[in-house]
VOBA-1610 file (N, C-alpha, C; in pm, whole numbers, padded with zeros to 5 digits, always signed):
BEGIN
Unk+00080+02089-01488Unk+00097+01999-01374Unk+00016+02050-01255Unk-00052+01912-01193Unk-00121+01983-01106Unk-00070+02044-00970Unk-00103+02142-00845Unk-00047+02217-00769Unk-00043+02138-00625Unk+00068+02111-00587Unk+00134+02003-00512Unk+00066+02086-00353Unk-00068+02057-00285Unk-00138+02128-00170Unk-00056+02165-00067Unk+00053+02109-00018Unk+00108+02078+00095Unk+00214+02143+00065Unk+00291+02195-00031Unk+00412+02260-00059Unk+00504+02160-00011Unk+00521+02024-00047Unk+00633+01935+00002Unk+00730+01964-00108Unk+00836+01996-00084Unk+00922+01999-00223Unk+00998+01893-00191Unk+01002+01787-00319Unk+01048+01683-00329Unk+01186+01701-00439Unk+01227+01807-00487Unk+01338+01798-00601Unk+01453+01752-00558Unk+01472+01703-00666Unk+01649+01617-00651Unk+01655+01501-00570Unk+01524+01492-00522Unk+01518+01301-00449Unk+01486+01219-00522Unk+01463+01113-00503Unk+01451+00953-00597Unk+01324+00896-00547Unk+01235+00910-00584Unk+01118+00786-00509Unk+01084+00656-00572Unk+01068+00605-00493Unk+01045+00441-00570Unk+00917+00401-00521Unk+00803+00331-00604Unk+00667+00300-00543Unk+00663+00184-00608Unk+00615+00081-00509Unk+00636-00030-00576Unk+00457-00075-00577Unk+00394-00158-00627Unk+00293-00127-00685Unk+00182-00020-00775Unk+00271-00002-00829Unk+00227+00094-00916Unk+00156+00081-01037Unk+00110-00039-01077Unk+00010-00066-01162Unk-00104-00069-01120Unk-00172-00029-00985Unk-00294-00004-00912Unk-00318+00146-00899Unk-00471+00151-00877Unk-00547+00268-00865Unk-00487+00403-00772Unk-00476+00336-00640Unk-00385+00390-00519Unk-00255+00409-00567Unk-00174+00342-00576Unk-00009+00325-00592Unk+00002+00433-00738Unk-00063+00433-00817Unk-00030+00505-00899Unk-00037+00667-00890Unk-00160+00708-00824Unk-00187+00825-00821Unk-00101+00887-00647Unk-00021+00793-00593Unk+00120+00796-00526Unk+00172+00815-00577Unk+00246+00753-00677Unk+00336+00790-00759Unk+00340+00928-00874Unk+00257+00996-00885Unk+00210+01069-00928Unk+00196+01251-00837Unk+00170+01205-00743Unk+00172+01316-00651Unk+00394+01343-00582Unk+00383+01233-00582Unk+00552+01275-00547Unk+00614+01367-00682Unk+00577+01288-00810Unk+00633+01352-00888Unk+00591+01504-00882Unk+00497+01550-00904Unk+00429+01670-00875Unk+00520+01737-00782Unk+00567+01697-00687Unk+00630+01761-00580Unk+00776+01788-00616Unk+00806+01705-00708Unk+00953+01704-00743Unk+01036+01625-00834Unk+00997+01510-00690Unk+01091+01378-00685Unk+01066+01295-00866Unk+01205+01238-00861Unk+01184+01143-00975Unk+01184+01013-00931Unk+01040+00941-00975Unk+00988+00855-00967Unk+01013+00706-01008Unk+01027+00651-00990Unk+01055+00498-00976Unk+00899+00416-01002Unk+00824+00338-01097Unk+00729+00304-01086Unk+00773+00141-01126Unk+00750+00070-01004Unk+00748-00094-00997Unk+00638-00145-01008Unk+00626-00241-01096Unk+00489-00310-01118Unk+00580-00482-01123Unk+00511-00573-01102Unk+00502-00713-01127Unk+00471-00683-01319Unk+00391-00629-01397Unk+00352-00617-01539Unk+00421-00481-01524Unk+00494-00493-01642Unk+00560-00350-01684Unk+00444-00246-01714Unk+00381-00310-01844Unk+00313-00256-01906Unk+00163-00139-01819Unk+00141-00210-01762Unk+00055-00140-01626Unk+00131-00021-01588Unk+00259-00039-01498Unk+00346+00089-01459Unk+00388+00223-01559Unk+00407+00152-01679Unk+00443+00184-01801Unk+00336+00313-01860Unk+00219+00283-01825Unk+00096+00400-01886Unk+00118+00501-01782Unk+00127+00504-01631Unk+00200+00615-01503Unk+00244+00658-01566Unk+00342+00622-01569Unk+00521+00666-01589Unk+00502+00794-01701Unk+00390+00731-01838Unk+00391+00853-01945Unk+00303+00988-01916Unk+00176+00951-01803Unk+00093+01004-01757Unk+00175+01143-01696Unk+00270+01060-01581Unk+00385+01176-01491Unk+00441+01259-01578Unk+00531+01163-01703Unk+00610+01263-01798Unk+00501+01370-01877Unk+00438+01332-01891Unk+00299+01414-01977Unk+00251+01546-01914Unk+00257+01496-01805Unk+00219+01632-01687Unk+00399+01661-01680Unk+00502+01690-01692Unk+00618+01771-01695Unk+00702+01663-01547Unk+00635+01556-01507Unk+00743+01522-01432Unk+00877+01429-01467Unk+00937+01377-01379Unk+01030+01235-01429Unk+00987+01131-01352Unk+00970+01029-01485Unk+00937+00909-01424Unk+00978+00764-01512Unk+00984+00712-01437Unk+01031+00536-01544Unk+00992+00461-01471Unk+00937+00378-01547Unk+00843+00242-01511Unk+00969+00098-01511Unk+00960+00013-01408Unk+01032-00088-01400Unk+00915-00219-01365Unk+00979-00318-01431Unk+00936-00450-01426Unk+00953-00479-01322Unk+00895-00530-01161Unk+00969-00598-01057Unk+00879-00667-00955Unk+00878-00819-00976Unk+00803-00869-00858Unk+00905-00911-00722Unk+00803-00828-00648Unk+00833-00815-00508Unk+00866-00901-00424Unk+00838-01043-00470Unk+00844-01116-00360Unk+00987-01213-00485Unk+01042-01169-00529Unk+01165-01254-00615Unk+01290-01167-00594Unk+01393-01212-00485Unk+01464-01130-00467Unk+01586-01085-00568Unk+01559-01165-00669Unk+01684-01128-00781Unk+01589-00988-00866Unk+01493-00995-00866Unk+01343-00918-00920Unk+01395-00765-00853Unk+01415-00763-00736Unk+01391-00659-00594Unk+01590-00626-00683Unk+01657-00675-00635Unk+01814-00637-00668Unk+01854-00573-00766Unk+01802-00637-00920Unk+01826-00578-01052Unk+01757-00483-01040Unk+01614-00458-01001Unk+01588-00312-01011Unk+01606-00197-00936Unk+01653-00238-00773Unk+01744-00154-00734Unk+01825-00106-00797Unk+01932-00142-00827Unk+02025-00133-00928Unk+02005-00069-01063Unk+01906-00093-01143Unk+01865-00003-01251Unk+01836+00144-01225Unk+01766+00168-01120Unk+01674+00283-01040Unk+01842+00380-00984Unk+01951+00349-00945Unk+02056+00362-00900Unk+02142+00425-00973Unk+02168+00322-01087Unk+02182+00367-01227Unk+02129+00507-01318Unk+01982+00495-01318Unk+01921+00531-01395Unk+01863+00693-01361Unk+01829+00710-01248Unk+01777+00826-01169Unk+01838+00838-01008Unk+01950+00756-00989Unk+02012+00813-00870Unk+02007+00719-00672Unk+02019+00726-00624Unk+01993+00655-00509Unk+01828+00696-00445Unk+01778+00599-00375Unk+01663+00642-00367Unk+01646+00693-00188Unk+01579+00765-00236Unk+01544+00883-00063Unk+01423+00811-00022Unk+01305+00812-00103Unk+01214+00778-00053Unk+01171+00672-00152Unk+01121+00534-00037Unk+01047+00407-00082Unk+00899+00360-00022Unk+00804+00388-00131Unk+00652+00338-00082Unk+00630+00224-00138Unk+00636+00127+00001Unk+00591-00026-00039Unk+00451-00038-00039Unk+00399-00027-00156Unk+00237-00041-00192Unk+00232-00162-00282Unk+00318-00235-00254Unk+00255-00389-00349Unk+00192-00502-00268Unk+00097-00535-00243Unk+00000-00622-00174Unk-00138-00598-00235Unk-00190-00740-00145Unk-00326-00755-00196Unk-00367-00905-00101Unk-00468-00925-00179Unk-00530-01076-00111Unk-00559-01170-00204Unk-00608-01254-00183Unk-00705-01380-00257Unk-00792-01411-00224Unk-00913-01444-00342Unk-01049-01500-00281Unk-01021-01620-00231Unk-00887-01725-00271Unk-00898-01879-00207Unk-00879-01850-00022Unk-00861-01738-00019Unk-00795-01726+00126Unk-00890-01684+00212Unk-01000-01713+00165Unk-01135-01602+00207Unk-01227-01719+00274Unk-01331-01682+00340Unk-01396-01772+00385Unk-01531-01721+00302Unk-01668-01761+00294Unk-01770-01718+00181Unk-01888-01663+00317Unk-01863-01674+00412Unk-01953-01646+00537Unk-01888-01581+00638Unk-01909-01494+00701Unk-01860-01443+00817Unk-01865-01499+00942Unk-01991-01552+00929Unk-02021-01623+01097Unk-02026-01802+01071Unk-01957-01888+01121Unk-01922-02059+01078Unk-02129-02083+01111Unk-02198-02179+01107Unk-02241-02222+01149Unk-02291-02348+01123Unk-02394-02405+01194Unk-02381-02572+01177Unk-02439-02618+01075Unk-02386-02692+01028Unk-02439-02756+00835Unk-02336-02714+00766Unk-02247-02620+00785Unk-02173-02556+00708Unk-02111-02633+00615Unk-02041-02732+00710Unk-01929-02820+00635Unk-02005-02936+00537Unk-02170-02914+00513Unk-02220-03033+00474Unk-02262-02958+00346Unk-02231-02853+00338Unk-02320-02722+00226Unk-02191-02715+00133Unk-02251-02795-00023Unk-02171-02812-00094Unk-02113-02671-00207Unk-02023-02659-00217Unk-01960-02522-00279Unk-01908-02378-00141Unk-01950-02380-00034Unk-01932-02328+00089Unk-01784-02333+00063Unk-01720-02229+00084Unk-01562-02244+00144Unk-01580-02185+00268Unk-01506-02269+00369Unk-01539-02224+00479Unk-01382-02188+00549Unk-01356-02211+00660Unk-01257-02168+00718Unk-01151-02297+00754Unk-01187-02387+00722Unk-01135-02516+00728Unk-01101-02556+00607Unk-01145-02454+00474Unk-01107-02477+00317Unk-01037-02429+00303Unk-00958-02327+00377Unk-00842-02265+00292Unk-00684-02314+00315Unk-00614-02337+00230Unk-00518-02413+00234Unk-00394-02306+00265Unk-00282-02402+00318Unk-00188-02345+00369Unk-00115-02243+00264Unk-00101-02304+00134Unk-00086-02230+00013Unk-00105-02110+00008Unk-00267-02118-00045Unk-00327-01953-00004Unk-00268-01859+00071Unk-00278-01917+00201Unk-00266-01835+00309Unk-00117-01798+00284Unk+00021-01903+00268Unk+00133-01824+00229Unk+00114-01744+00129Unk+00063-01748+00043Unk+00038-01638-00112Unk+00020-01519-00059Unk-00101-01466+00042Unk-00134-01373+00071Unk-00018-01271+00183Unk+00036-01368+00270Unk+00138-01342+00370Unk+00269-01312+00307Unk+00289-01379+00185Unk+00393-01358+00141Unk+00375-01185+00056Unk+00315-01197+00017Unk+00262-01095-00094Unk+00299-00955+00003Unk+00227-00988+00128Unk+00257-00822+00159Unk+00352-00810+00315Unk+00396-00941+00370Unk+00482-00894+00394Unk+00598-00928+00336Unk+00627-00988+00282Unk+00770-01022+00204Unk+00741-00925+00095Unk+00665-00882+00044Unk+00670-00768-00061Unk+00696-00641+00003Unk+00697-00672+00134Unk+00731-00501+00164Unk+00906-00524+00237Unk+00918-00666+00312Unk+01066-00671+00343Unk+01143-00665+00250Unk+01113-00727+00165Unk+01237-00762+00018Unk+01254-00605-00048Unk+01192-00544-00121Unk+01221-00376-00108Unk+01309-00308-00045Unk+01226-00302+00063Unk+01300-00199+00201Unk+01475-00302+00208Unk+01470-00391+00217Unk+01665-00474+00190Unk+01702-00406+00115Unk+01643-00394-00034Unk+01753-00292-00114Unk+01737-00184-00109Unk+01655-00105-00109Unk+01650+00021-00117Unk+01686+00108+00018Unk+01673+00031+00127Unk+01750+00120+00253Unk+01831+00112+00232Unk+01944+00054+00180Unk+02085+00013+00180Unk+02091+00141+00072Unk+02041+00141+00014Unk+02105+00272-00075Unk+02063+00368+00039Unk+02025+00434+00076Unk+01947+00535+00216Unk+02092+00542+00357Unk+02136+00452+00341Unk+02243+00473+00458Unk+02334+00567+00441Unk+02415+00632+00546Unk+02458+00742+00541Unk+02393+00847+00521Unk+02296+00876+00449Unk+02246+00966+00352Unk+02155+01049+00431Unk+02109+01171+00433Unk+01993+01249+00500Unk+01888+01276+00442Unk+01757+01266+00522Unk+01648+01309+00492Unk+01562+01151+00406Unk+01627+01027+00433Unk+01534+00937+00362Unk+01420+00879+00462Unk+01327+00822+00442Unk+01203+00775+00437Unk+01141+00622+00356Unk+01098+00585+00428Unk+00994+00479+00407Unk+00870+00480+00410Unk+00782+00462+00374Unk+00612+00460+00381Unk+00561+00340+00343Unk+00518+00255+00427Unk+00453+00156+00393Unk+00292+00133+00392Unk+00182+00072+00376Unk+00086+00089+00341Unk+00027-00042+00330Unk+00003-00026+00505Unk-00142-00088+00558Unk-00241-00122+00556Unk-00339-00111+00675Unk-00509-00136+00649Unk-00583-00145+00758Unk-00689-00105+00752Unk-00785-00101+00834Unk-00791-00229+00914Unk-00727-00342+00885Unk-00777-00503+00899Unk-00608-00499+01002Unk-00530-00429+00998Unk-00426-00439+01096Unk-00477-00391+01230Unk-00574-00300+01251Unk-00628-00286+01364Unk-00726-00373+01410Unk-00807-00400+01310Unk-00952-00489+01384Unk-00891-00583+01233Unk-00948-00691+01285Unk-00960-00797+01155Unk-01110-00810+01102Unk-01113-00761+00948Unk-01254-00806+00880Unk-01284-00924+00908Unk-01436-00934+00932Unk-01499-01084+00867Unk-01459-01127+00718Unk-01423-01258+00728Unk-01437-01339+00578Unk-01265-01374+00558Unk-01155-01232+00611Unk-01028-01238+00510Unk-00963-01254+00593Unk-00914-01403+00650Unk-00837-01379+00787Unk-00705-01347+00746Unk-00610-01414+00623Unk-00524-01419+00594Unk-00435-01300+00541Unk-00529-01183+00480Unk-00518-01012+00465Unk-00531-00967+00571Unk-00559-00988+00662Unk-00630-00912+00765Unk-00431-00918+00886Unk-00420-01106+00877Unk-00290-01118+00974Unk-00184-01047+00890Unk-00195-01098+00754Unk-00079-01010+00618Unk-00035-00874+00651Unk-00163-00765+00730Unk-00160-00638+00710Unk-00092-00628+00852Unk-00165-00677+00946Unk-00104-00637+01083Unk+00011-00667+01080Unk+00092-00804+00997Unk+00269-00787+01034Unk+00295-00667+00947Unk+00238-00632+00826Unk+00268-00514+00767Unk+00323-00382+00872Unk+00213-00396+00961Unk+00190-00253+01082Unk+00326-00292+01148Unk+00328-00390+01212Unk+00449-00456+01327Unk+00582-00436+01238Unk+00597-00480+01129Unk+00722-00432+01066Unk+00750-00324+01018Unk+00693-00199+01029Unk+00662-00070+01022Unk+00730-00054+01188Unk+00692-00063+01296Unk+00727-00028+01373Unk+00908-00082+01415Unk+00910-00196+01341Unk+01041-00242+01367Unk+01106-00234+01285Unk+01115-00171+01162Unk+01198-00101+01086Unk+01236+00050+01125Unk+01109+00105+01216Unk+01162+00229+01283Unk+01284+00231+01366Unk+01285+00173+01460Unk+01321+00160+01520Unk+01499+00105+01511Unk+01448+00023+01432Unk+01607-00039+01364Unk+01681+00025+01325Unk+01633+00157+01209Unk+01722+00211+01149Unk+01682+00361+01200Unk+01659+00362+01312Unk+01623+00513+01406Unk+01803+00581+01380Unk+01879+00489+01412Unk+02033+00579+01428Unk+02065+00613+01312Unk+02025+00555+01206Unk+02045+00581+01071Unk+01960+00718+01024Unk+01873+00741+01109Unk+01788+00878+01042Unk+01685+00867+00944Unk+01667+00685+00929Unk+01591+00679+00822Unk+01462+00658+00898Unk+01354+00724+00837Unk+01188+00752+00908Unk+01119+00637+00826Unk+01051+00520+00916Unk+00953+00404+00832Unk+00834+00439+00905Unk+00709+00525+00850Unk+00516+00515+00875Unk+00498+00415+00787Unk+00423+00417+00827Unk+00295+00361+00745Unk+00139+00471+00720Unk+00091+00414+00576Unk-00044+00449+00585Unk-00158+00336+00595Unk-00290+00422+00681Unk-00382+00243+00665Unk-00540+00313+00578Unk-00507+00277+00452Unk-00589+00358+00421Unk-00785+00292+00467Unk-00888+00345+00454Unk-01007+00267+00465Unk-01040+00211+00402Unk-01127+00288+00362Unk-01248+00187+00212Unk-01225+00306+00087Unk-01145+00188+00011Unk-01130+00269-00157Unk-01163+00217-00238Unk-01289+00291-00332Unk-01305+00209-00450Unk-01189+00160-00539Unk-01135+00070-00583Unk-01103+00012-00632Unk-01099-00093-00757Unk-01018-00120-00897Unk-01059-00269-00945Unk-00991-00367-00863Unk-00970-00359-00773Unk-00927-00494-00675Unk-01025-00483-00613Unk-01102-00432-00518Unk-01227-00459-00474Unk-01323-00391-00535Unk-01341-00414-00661Unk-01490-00387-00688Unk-01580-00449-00707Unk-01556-00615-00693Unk-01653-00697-00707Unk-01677-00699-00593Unk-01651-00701-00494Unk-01655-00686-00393Unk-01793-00606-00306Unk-01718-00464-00371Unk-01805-00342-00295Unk-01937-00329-00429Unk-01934-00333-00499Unk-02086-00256-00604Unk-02108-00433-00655Unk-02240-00407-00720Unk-02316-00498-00800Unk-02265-00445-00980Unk-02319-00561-01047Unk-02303-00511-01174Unk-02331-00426-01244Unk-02442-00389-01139Unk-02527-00277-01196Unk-02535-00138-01117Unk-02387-00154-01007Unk-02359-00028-00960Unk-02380+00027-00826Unk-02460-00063-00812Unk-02536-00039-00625Unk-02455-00144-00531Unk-02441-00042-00444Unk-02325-00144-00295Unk-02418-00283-00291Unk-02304-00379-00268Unk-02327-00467-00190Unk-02340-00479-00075Unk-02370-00605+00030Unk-02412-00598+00111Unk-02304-00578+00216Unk-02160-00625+00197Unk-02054-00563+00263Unk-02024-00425+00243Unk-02041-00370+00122Unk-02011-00250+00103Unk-02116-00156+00233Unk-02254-00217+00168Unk-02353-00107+00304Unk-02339-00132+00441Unk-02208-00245+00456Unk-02188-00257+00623Unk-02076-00135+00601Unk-01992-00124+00532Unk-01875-00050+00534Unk-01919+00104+00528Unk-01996+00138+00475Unk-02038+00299+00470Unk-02140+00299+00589Unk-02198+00221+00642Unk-02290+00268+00787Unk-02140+00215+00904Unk-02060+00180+00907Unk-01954+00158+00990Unk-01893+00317+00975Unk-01854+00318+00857Unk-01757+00488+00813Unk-01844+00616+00848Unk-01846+00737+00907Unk-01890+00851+00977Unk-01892+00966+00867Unk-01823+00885+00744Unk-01806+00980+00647Unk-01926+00995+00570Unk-01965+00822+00566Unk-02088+00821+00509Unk-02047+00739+00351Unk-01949+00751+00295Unk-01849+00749+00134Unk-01758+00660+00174Unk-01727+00615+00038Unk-01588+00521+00015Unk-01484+00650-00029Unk-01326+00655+00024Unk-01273+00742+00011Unk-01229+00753-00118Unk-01159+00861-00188Unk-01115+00862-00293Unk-00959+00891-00317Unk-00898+00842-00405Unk-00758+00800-00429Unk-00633+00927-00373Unk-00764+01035-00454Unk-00639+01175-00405Unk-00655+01188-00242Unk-00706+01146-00166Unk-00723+01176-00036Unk-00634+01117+00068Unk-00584+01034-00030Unk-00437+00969+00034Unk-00259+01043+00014Unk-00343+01161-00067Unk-00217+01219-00064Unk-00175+01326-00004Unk-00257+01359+00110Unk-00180+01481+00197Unk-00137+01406+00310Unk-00130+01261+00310Unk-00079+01203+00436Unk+00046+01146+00353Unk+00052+01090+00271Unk+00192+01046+00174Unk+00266+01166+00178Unk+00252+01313+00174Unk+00303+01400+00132Unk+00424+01450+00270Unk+00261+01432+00411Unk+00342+01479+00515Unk+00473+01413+00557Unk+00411+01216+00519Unk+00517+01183+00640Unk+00638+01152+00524Unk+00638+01201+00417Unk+00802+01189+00340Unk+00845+01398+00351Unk+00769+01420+00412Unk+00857+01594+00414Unk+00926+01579+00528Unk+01055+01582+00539Unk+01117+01618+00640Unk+01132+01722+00720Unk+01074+01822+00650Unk+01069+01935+00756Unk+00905+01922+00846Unk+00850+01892+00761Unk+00698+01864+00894Unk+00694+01691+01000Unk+00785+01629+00898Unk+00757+01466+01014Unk+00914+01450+01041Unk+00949+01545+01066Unk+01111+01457+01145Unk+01050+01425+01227Unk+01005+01405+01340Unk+01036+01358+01459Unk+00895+01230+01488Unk+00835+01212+01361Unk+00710+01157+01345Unk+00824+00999+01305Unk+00797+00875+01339Unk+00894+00746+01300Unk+00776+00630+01385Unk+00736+00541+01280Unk+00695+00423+01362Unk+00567+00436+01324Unk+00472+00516+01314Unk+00329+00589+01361Unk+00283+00495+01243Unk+00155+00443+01253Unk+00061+00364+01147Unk-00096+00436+01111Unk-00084+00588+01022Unk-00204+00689+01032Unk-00326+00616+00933Unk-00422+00602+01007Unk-00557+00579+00943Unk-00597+00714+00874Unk-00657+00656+00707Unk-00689+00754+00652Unk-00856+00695+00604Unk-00923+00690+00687Unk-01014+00595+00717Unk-01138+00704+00724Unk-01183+00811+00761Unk-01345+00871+00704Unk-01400+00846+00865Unk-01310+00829+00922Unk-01381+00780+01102Unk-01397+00644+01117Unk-01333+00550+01033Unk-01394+00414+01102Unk-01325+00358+01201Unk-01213+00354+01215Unk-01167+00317+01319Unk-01216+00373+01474Unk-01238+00500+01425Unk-01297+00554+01531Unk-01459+00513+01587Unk-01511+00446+01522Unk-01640+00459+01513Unk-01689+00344+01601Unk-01768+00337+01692Unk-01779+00205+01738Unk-01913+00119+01697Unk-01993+00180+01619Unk-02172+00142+01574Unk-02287+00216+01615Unk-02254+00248+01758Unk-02340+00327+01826Unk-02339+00477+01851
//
């Protein structure tokens, strides 16, 4: 098993990660175990969570994969309840299930005139209300519906945590994705008002916002077929100071800090960019 950097000892807690059939969310779920904790892996497809789960046990941790879409609250309840059952009340919950849609997307960044006459164009006047709930729903109702059950197990209790997981697009909004971009910022805003809410309770809600990660959710996106950035991608690495798209393990000495209670007690609310300098960066 590999050697947990941060010395967070996670034993005898419960973690639950809910997207865990992704690149990110998994290798989350993966580093808690390392630390200790027994793991909870939620996927919408079992089978996805299901290859984690043996990955963790394989390396000497505990872990079980659960079926559960996020935005179905009978989905969110039964597997509370299994997880409860099965490995104990849960201490710590990382809501990592979100994403976007291309219908929600516009195909141009800047509108201009002819647009609406340019046939196949989706423009910003094409995207339907639909979409736009799909995407809104996805990540913030995928992160409220969670946090309902699983804080409720967390009450009374010491030392629990929340981590939710943001984006670069909650601070500035990308061109093209308006509907990810508003999705993420209530993400951020309900991060701060879950702090706050359950401040008397002792329970700690961050967030992470991670930058630019390669990904199979954005890889059509960022590379060509044949491997070389696209043309958003080469806005995104001359924007980033790093120079690189970040990589998966680099999200885990900030997952690590803000669920240790002995280094982030007094840390609650905070939304940390794990971003390579972009936020920081202004072009010039």
């Amino acid at each position: 098993m590999k050697t947990n950097v941060l010395n967070t000892d996670l034993t005898g807690k419960v973690a639950v990660v809910t997207g865990s059939g992704g690149v990110l969310c998994s290798d989350m779920a993966k580093v808690l175990a390392r630390a200790g904790a027994k793991v909870a892996l939620f996927n919408r497809t079992l089978s996805k969570a299901q290859v984690y789960a043996e990955e963790i046990v394989a390396e000497g941790g505990i872990a079980k994969a659960y079926a559960c879409n996020v935005l179905v609250e009978a989905d969110c309840k039964a597997a509370a309840q299994a997880v409860l059952e099965e490995l104990g009340p849960c201490d710590i919950l990382v809501n990592g299930a979100g994403g976007n849609s291309s219908k929600a997307n516009t195909d141009k960044e800047f509108y201009e005139p002819g647009d609406l006459d340019t046939a196949g164009l989706q423009t910003f006047f094409d995207i339907s209300p639909e979409n736009v709930s799909q995407v809104l729903e996805l990540n913030f109702l995928g992160t409220l519906l969670p946090t309902q059950f699983f804080a409720r197990q967390m009450l009374g209790r010491e030392g629990c945590c929340i981590v939710n997981i943001s984006s670069m697009n909650a601070f500035t909004p990308l061109t093209k994705i308006p509907a990810y971009s508003g999705a993420k910022a209530a993400v951020s805003n309900l991060t701060q008002w879950l702090a706050v809410h359950f401040s008397k309770e002792g329970i700690r809600v961050n967030a992470i916002a991670p930058g630019f990660f390669a990904a199979e959710q954005n890889a059509r996106l960022l590379y060509q077929a044949d491997g070389t950035p696209t043309e958003r991608a080469r806005k995104i690495l001359a924007g980033t100071p790093a120079g690189r798209m970040g990589r998966p393990e680099e999200l885990e000495g900030a997952l690590l800090f803000l669920v240790n209670n002995a280094a982030a007690s007094f840390i609650n609310g905070v939304v940390l960019p794990v971003d390579g300098g972009f936020l920081a960066y202004s072009g010039v």
